[in-house]
C-alpha positions in Angstrom: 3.8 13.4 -2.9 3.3 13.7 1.0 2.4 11.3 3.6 0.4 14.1 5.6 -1.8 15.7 2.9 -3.7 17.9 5.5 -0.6 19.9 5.8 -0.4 21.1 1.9 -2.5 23.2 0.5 -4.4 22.4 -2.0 -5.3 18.7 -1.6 -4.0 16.6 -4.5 -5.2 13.0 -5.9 -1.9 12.1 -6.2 -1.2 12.3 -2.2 -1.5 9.1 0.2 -2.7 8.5 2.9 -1.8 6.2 5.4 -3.8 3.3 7.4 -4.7 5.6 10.3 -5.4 9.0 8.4 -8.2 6.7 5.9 -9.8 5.1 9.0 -10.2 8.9 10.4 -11.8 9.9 7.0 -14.5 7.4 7.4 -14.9 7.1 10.5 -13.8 3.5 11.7 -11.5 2.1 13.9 -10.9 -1.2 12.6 -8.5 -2.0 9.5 -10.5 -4.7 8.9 -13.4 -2.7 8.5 -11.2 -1.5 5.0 -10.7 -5.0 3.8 -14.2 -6.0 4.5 -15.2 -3.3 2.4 -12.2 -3.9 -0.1 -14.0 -7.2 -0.8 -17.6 -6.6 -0.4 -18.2 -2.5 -1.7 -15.0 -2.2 -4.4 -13.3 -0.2 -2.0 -9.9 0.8 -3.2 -6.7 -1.6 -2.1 -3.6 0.7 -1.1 -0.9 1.1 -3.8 1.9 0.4 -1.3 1.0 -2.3 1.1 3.4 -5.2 2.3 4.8 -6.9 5.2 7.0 -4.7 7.7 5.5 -1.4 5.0 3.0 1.0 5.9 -0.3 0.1 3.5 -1.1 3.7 1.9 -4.0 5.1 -0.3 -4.5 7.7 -2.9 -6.1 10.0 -1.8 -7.6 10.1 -5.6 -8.5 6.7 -5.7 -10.3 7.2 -2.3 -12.2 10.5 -3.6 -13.2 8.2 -6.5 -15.1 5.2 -4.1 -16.8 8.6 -2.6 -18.4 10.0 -5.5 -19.8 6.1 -6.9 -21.3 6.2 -3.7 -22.6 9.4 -3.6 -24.3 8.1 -6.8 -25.2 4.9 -6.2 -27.1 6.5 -3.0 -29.0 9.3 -5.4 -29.7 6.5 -7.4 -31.2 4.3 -5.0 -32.9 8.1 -3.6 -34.3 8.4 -7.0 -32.3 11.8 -6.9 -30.5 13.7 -9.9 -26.8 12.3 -10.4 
C-alpha cells in the first residue's frame, strides 16, 4: 500500500492518501474544511490519524463519499442513478 498513489499504476482502493494529497482532490485548503465535512456530510475519518502521525485516507473509502454524492445530486436533479 503506497503513500503516493499517483505514482502506481492502476489506482487501488486500498492506497492512502495523505492530509495534503485529499485536500488537492477536492479542492480546499483548509483541514478543517475535512472535519467540517466529517461531521456535517459523512465524510470519511482517516484510518491512521493521531498526535505526532500523519492522518491518512483510503483512497476507497474517499471514492465511496464520491459516488453517494454523485447520487444524492442526480437525485435531488431528478436524474437517473
Amino acid at each position: 500500500m503506497a503513500l503516493h498513489a499517483e505514482a502506481q499504476s492502476p489506482q487501488s482502493p486500498n492506497d492512502f492518501l495523505t492530509t495534503a494529497e485529499v485536500l488537492a482532490r477536492y479542492r480546499r485548503n483548509s483541514r478543517r474544511t475535512l472535519v467540517r465535512w466529517m461531521e456535517t456530510k459523512g465524510f470519511p475519518a482517516p484510518v491512521i490519524s493521531g498526535t505526532g502521525a500523519p492522518s491518512l485516507w483510503r483512497r476507497g473509502d474517499l471514492d465511496e463519499f464520491d459516488e453517494l454524492l454523485q447520487r444524492k445530486k442526480a437525485f435531488i436533479k431528478g436524474g437517473q442513478v
